[in-house]
N, C-alpha and C positions, 0 to 999 in steps of 0.2 A: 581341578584347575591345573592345566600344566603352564608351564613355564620354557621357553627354549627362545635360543640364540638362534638367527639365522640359519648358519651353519648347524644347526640339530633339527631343522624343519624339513621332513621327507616331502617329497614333491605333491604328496597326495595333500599332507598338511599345508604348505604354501598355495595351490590349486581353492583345498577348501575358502581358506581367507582370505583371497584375491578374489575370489566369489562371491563369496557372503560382502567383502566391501562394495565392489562393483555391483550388487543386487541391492544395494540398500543404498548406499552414498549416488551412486550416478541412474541409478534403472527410478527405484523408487523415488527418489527426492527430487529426480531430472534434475541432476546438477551435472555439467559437465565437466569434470576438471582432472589433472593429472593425478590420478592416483599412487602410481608406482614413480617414486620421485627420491630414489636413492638413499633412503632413509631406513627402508627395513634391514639393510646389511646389518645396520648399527645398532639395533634397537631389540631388548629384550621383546616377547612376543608373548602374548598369555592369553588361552586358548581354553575356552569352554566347552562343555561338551554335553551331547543330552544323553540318556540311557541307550543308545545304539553308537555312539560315538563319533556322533556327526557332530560338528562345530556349529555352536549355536551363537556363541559369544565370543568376543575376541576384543582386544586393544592392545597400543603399542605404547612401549617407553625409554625414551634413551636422555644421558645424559648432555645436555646440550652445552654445559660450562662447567667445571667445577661449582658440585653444589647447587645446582641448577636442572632438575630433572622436568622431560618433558613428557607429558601422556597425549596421544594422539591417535584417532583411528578406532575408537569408544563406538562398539556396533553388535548389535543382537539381531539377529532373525526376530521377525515378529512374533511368532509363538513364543517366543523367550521375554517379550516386553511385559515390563509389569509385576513379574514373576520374583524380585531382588536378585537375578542374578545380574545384571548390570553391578548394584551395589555391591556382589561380592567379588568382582573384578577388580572395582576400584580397591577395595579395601584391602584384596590383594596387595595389586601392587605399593599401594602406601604403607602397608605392613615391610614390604621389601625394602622400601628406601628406608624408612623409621632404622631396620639395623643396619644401613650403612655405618650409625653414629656420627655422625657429624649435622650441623645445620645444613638444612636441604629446603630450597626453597623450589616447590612446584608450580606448574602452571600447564594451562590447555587451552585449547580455543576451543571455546562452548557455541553447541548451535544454540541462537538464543531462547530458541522452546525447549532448552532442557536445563535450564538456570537453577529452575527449584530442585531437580536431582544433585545439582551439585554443588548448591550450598548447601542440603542437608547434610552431604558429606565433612561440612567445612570449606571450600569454596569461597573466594571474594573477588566480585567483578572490581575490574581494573579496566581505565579509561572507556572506549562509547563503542557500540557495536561497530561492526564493519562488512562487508559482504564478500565471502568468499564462496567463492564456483555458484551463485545465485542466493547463497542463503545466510541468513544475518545468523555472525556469529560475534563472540565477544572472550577477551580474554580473562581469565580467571587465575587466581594464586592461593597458594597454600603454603602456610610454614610451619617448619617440626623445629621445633630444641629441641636437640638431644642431651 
């Protein structure tokens, strides 16, 4: 699993991810919607990879307020579905924020057919779905005491 800032993503690495999203969020799911929306500058970046080093996995995370982190952009190539690496991206990143040490309250917009992956992580919907770029999603939160 790597891990990089914007600015540590070589172009082939940003190419891959902007792929793998646009293959999966707008080709597959036919949803139309602004993908590259000023956010990756800011947002840790955590990148999976299969035994030849292609990027199979990928999600985004940035601090959206003090204590406030946000996970967004949760995507696998298919051959990758099914397989826990989904769950070890999250588990990544929630390991990450756990040492910031301090209270961190998370949260993500769940497409709504993925609700049971992400309460099993610990996960709790908050208020009612809603439809974004075609597809019902819902928000979800998570608290750590540290």
């Amino acid at each position: 699993m790597k891990r990089k800032t914007f600015k540590e993503l070589d172009t082939n690495d940003l190419y891959a991810i902007c792929k793998l999203r646009q293959d999966v969020f707008i080709v597959e799911q036919n949803s139309i919607y602004v993908d590259l929306d000023d956010l990756d500058q800011i947002s840790i970046h955590y990148i999976d990879t299969n035994q030849h080093n292609e990027i199979i996995g990928y999600a985004r995370c940035r601090e959206i307020e003090a204590g406030h982190f946000k996970i967004e952009r949760v995507v696998l190539k298919k051959e990758a579905r099914g397989t826990g690496r989904g769950q070890t991206i999250l588990q990544t990143i929630l390991k990450d924020i756990e040492q910031i040490g301090t209270d961190a309250k998370i949260s993500l917009s769940a497409q709504t057919n993925a609700l049971r992956f992400y309460q099993l992580l610990g996960f709790q919907k908050v208020g009612e779905a809603y439809d974004d770029g075609g597809i019902e999603h819902i928000t979800m939160v998570l608290r750590y005491v540290a």
